[in-house]
MARMAR-776316 format. One record per residue: residue number from 0; residue in one letter; x negated, y negated, z of N, C-alpha, C in turn. Coordinates in pm, whole numbers, plus 50000, padded with zeros to 5 digits. Each point is the difference from the previous one (the first is absolute). Example, Ala and Ser with C-alpha at 12.3 -4.5 7.8 and 13.67 -1.06 7.14 Angstrom:
// residues 2
+-----+------+-------+-------+-------+-------+-------+-------+-------+-------+-------+
|  nr | rest |   nc1 |   nc2 |   nc3 |  cac1 |  cac2 |  cac3 |   cc1 |   cc2 |   cc3 |
+-----+------+-------+-------+-------+-------+-------+-------+-------+-------+-------+
|   0 |    A | 48681 | 50569 | 50780 | 50089 | 49881 | 50000 | 49910 | 49880 | 50000 |
|   1 |    S | 50035 | 49895 | 49928 | 49918 | 49881 | 50006 | 50077 | 49891 | 50073 |
+-----+------+-------+-------+-------+-------+-------+-------+-------+-------+-------+
***
This chain:
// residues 187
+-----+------+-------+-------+-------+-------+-------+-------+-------+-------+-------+
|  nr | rest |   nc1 |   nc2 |   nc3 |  cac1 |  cac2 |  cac3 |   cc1 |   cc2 |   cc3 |
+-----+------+-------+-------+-------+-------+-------+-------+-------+-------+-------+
|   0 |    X | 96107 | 02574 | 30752 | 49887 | 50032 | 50083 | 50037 | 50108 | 50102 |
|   1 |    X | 49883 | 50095 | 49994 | 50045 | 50086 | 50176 | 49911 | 49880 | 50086 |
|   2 |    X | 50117 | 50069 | 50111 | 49943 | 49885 | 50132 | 50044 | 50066 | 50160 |
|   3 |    X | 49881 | 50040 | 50017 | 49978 | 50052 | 50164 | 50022 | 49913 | 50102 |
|   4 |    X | 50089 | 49983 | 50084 | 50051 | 49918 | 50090 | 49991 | 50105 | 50150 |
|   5 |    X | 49985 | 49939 | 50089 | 49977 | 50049 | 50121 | 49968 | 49931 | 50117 |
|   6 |    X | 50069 | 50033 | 50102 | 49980 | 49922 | 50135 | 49881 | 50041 | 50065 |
|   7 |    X | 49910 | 49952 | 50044 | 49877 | 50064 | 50099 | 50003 | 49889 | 50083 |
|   8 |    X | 49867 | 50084 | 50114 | 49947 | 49958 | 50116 | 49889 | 49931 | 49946 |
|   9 |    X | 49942 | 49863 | 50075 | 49863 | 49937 | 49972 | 49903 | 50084 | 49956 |
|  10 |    X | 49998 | 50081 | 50038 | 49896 | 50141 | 49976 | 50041 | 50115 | 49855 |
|  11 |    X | 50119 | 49975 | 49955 | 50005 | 50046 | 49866 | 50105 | 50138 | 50013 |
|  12 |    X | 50064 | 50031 | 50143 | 50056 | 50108 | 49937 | 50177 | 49958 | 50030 |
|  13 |    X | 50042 | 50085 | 49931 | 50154 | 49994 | 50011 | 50071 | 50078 | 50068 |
|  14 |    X | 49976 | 50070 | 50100 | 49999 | 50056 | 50105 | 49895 | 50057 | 50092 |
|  15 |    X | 50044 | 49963 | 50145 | 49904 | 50050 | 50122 | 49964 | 50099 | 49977 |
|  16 |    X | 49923 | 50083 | 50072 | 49971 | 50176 | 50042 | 50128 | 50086 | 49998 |
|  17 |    X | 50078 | 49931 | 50049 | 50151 | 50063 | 50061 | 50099 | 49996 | 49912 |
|  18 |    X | 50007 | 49937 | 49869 | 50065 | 49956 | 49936 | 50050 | 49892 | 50026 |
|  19 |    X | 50009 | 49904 | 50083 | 50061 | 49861 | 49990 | 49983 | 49904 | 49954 |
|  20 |    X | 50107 | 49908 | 49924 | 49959 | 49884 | 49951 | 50106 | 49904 | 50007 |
|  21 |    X | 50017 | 49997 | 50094 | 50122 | 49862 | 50067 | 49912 | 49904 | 50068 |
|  22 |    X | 49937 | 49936 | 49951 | 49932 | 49907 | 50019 | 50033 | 49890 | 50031 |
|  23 |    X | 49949 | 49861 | 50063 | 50033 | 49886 | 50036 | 50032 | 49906 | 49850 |
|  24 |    X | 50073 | 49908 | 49986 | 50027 | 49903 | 49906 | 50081 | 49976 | 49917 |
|  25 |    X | 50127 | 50129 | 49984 | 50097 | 49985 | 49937 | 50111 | 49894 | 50016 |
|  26 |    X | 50059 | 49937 | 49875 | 50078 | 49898 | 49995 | 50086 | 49945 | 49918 |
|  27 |    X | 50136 | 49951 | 49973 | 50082 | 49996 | 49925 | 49871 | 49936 | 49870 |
|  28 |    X | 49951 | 49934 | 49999 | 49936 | 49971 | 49916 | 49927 | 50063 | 49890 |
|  29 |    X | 49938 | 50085 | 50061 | 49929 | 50142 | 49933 | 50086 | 50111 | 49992 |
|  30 |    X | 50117 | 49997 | 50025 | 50114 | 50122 | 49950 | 50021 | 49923 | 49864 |
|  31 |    X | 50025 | 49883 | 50020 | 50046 | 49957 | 49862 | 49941 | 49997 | 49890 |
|  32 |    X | 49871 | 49998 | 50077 | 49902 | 49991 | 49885 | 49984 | 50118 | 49895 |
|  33 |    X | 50000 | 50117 | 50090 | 49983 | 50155 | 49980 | 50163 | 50013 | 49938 |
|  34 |    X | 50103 | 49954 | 50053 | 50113 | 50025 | 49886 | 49973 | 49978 | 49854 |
|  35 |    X | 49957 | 49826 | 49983 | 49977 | 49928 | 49895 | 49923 | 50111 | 49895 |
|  36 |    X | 49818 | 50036 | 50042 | 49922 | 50064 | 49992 | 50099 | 50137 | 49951 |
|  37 |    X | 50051 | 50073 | 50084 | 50056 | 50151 | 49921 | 50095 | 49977 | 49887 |
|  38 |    X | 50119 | 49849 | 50044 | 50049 | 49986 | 49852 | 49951 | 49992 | 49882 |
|  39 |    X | 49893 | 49963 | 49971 | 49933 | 49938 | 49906 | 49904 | 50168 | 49914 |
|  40 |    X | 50012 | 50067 | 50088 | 49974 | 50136 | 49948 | 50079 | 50110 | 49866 |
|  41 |    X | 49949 | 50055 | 49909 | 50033 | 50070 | 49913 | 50010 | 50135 | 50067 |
|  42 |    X | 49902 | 50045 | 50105 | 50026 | 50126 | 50063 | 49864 | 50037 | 50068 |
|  43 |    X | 50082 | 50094 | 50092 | 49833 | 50035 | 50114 | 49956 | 50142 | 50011 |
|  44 |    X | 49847 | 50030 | 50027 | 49979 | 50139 | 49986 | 49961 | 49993 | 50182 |
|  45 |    X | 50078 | 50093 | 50025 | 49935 | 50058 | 50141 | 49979 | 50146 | 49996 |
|  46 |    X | 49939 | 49979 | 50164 | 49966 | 50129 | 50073 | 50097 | 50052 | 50099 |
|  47 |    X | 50004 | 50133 | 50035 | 50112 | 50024 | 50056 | 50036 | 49933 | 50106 |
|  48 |    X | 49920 | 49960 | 50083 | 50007 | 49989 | 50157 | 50046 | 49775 | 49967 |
|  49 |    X | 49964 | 49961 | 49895 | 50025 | 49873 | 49972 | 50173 | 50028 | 49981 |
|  50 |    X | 50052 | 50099 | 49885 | 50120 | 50012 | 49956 | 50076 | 49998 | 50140 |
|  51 |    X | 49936 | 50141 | 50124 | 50084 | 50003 | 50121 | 50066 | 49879 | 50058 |
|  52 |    X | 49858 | 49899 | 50007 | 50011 | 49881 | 50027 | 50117 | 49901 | 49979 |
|  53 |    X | 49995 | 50001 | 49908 | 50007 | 49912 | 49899 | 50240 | 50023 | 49989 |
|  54 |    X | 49959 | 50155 | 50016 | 50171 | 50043 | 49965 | 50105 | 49959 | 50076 |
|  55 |    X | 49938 | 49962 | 50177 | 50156 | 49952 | 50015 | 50035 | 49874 | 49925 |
|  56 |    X | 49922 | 49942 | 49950 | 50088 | 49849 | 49944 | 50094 | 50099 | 49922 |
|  57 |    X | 50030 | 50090 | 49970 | 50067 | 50070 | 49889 | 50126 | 50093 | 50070 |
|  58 |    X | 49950 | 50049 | 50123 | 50083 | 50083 | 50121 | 50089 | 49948 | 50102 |
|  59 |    X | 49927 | 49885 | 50060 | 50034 | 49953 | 50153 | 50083 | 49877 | 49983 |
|  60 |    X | 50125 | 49992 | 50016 | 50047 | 49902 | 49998 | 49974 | 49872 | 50099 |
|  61 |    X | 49953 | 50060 | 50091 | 49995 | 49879 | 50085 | 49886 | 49899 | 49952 |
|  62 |    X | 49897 | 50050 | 49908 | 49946 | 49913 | 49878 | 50030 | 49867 | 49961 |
|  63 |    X | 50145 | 50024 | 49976 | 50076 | 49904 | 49908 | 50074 | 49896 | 50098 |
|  64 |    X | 49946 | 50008 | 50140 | 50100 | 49926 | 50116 | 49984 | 49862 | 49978 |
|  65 |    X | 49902 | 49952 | 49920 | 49945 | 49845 | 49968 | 50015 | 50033 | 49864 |
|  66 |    X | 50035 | 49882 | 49934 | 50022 | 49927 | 49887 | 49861 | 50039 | 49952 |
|  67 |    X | 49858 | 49926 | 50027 | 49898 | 50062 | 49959 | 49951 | 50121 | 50017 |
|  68 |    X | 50047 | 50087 | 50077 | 49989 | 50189 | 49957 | 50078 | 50031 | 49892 |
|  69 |    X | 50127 | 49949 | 50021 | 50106 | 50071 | 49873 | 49900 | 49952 | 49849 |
|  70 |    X | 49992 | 49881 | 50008 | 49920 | 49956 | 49857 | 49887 | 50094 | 49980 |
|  71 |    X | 49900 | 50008 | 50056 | 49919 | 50086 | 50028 | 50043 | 50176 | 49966 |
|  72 |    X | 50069 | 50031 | 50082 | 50040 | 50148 | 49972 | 50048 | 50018 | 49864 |
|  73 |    X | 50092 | 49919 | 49920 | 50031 | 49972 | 49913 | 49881 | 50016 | 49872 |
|  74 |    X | 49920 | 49893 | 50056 | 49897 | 50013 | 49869 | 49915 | 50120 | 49998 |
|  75 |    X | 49965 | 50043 | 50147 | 49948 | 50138 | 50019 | 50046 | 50135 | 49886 |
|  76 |    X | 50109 | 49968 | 50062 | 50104 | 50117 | 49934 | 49966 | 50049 | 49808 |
|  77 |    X | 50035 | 49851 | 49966 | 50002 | 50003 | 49847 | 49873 | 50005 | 49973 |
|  78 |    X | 49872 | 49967 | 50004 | 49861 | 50042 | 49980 | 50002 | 50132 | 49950 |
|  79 |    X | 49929 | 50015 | 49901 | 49983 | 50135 | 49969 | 49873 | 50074 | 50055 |
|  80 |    X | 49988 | 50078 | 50078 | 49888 | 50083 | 50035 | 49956 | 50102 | 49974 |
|  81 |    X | 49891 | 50067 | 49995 | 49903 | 50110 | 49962 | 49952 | 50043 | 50131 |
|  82 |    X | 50027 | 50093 | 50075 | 49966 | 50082 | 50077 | 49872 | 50075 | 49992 |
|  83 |    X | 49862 | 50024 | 50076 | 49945 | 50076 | 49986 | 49977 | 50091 | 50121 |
|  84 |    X | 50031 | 50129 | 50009 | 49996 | 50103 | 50123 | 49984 | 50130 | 49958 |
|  85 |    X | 49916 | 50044 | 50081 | 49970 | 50169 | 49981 | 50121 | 50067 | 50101 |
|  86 |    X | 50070 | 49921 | 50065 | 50107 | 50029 | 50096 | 50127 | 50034 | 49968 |
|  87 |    X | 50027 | 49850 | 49934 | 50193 | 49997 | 50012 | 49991 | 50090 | 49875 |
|  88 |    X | 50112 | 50073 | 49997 | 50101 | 50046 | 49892 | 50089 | 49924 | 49897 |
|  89 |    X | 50052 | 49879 | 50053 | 50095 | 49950 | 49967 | 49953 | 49837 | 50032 |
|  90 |    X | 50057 | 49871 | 49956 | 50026 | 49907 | 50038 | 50136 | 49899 | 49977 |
|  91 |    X | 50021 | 49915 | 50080 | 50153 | 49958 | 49952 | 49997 | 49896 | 49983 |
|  92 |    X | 50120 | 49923 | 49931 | 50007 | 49816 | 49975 | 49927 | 50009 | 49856 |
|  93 |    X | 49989 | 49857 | 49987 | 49908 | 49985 | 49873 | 49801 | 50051 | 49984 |
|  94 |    X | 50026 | 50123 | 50043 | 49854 | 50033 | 50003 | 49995 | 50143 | 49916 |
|  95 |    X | 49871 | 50059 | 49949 | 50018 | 50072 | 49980 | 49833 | 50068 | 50048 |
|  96 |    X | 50007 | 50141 | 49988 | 49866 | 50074 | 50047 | 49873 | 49979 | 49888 |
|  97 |    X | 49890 | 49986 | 50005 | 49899 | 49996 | 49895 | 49987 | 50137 | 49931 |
|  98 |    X | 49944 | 49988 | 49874 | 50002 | 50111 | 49949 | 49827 | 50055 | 49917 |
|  99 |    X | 49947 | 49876 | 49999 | 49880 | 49968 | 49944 | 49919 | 49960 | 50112 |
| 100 |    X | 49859 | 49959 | 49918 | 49915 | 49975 | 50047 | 49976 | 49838 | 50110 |
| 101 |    X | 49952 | 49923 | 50031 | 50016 | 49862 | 50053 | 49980 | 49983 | 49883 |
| 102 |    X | 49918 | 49999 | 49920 | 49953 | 49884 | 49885 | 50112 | 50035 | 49866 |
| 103 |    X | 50096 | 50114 | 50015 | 50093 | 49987 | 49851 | 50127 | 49961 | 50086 |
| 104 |    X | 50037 | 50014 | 50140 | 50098 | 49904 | 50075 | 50005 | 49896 | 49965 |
| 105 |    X | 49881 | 49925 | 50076 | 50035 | 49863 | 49988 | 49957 | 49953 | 49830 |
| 106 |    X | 49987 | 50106 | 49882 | 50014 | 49961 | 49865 | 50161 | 49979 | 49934 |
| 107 |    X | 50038 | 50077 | 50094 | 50117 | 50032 | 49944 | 50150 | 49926 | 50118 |
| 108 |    X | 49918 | 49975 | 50073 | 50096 | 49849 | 50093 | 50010 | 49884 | 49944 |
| 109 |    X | 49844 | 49957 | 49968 | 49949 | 49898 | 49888 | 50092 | 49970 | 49881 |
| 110 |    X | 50030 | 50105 | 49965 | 50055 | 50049 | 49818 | 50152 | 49938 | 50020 |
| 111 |    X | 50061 | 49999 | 50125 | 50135 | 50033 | 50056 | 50069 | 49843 | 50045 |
| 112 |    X | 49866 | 49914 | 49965 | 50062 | 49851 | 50081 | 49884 | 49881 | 49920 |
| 113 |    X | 50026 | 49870 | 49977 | 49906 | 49908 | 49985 | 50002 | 49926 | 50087 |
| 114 |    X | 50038 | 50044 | 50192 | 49965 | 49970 | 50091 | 49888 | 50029 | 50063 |
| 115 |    X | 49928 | 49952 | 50134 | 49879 | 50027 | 50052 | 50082 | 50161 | 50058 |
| 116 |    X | 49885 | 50072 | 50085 | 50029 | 50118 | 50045 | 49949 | 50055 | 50118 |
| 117 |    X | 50037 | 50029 | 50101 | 49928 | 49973 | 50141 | 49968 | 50171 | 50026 |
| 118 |    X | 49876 | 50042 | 50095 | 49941 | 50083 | 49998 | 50007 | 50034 | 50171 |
| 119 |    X | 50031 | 50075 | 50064 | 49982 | 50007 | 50107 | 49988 | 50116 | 50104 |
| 120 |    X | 49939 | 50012 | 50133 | 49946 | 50100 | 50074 | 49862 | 49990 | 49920 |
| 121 |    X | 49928 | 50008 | 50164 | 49851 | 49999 | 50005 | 49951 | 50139 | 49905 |
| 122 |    X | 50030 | 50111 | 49992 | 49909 | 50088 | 49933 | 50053 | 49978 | 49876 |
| 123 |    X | 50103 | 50003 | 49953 | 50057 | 49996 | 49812 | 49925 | 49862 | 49949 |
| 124 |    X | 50039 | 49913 | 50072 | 49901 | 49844 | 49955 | 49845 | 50025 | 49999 |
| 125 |    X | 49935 | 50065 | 50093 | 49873 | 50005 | 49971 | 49994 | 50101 | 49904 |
| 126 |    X | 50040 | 50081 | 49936 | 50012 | 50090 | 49899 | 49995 | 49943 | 49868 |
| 127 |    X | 50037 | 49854 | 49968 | 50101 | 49941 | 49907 | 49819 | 49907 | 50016 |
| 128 |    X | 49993 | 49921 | 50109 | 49887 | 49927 | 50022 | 49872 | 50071 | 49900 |
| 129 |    X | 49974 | 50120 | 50087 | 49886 | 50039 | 49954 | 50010 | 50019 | 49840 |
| 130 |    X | 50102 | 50024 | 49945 | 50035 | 50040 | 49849 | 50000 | 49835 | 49937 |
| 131 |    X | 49971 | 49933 | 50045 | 50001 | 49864 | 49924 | 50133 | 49918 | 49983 |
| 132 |    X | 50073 | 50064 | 50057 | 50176 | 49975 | 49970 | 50075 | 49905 | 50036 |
| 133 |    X | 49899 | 49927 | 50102 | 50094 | 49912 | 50093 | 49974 | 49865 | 49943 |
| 134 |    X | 50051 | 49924 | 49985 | 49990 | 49817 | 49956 | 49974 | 49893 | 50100 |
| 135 |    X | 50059 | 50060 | 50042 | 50044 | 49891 | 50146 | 49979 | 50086 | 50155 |
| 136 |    X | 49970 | 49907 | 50096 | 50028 | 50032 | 50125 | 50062 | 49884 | 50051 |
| 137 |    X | 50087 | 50045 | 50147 | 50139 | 49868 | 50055 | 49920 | 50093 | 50096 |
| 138 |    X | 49973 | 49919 | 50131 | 49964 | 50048 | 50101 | 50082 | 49909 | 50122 |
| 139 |    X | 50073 | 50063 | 50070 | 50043 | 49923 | 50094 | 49907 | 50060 | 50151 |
| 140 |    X | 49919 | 49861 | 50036 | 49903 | 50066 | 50131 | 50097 | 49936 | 50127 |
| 141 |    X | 49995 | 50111 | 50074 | 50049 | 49958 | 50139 | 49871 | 49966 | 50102 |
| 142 |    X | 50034 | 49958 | 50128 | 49939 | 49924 | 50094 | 50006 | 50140 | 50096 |
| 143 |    X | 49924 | 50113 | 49963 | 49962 | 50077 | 50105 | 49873 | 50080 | 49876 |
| 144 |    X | 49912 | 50043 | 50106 | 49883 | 50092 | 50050 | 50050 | 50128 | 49997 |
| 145 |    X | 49981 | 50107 | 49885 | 50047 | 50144 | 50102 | 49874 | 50073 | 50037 |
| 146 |    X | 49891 | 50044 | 49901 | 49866 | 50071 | 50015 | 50008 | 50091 | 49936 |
| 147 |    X | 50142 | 50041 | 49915 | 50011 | 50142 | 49934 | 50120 | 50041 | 49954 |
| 148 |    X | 50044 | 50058 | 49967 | 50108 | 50032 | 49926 | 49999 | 50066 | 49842 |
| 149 |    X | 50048 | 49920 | 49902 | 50053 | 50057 | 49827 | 49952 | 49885 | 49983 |
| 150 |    X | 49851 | 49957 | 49886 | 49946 | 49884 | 49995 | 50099 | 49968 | 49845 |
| 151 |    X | 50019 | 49867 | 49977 | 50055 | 49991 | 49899 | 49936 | 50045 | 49845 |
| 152 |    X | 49877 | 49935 | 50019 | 49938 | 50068 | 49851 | 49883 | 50117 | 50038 |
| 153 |    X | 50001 | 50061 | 49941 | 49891 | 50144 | 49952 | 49861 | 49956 | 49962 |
| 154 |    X | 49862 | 50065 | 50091 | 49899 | 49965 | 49999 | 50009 | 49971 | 49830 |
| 155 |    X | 49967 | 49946 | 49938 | 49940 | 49993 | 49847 | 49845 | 50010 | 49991 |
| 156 |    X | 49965 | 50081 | 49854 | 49876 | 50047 | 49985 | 49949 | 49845 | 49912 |
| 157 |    X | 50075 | 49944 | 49896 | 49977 | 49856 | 50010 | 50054 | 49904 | 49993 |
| 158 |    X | 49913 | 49877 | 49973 | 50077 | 49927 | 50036 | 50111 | 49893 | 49956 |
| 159 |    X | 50079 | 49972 | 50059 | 50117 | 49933 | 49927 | 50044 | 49870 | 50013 |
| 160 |    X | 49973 | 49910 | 49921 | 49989 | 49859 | 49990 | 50149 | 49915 | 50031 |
| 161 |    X | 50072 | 49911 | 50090 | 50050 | 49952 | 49995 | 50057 | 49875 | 49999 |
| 162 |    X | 50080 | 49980 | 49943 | 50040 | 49831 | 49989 | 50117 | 49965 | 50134 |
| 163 |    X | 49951 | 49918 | 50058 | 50104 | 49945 | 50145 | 50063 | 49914 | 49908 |
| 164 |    X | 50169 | 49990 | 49950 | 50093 | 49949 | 49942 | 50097 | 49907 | 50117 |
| 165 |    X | 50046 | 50037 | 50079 | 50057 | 49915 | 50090 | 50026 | 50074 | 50140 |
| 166 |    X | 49989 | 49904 | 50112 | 49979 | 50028 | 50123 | 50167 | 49952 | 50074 |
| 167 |    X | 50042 | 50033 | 50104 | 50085 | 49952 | 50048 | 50005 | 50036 | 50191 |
| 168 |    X | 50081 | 49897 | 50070 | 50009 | 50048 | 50094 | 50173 | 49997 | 50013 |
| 169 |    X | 49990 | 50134 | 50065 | 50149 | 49995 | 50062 | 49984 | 50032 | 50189 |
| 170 |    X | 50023 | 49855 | 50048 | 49989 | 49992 | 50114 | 49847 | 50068 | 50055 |
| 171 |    X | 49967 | 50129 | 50048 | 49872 | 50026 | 50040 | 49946 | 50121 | 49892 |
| 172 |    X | 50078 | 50040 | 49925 | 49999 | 50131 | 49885 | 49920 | 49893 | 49910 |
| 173 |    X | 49887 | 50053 | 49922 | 49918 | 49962 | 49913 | 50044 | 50064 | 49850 |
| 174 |    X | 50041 | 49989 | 49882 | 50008 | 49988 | 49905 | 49904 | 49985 | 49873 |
| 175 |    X | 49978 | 50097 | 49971 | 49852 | 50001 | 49926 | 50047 | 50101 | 49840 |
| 176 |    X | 49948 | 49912 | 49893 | 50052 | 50075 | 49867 | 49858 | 49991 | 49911 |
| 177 |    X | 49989 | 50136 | 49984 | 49824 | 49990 | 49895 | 50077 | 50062 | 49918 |
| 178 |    X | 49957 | 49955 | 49832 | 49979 | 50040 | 49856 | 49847 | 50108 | 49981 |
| 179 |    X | 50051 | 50091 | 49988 | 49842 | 50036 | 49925 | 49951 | 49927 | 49914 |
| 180 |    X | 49856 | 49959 | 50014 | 49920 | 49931 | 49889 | 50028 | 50029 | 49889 |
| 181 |    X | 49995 | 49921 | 49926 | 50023 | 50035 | 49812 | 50091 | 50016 | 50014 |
| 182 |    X | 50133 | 49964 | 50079 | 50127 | 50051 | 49892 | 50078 | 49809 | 49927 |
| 183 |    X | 50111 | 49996 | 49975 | 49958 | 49861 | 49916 | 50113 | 49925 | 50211 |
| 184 |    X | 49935 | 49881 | 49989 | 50056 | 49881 | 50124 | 50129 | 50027 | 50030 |
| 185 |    X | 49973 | 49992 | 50084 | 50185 | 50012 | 50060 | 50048 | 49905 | 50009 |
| 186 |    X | 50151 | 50028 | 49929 | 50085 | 49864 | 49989 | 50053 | 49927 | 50091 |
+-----+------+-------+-------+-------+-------+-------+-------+-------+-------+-------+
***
């Protein structure tokens, strides 16, 4: 399955006006979860500014100062990624730059694993969204209000049916996983 995962605000976006998204509710609990969650991955397509993100687990040692960062950075590391940027030149670690379209990417990520496949940054995911591409959404909602920012999904012209599969709380972070309609029950 592709599967769009993303942290937002009650209000839907994944970053403020300003770019911020250090939000209230983080917890050994939900790191682990999100370790568990990326192990279990065949490979991820991002956007550049997700990859930026995303790279010191790959750069910064001080990452690895806890037992659960090192595990973490670790699984980071070995993930295989697909880069998409009109920017970088180059990318490093187990990633490489896109070369295609979104929809023969993630055909050919697909082709590459009989693992699930995670999709991420707000504009490449709504790209993937609007193209019918996505299976799944993992929404992790935080306990703030912003009014504006990078909304997670892209107005859609229609509409898109979903199945609520399982809910969770981690401490005050809300946990929310929809199936698109019609695809077969989640196991």
């Amino acid at each position: 399955m592709l599967i769009y995962t993303m942290g937002v605000s009650v209000d839907g976006f994944i970053h403020d006006r300003d770019g911020d998204f250090q939000w209230p509710g983080h917890s050994d609990e939900l790191f682990a979860f999100h370790t568990d969650r990326v192990g279990s991955l065949g490979g991820t397509i991002l956007g550049r500014r997700l990859y930026e993100t995303m790279r010191v687990w790959e750069t910064d040692p001080a990452m690895r100062d806890t037992e659960a960062g090192a595990v973490f950075a670790d699984i980071w590391a070995a993930l295989p990624k697909v880069v998409f940027s009109r920017t970088l030149d180059a990318v490093e670690g187990n990633a490489r730059l896109a070369r295609a379209s979104v929809a023969d990417e993630v055909a050919e990520v697909r082709a590459a694993t009989d693992r699930d496949i995670e999709i991420g940054g707000a504009h490449l995911a709504s790209q993937a969204f609007e193209l019918g591409l996505i299976d799944e959404l993992r929404i992790f909602r935080y306990p703030v209000v912003v009014g504006g920012g990078t909304p997670m999904l892209p107005p859609v012209t229609d509409r898109v049916d979903l199945d609520l599969v399982e809910t969770r709380l981690f401490g005050v972070v809300a946990y929310e996983r929809y199936r698109v309609h019609g695809l077969p029950p989640a196991e």
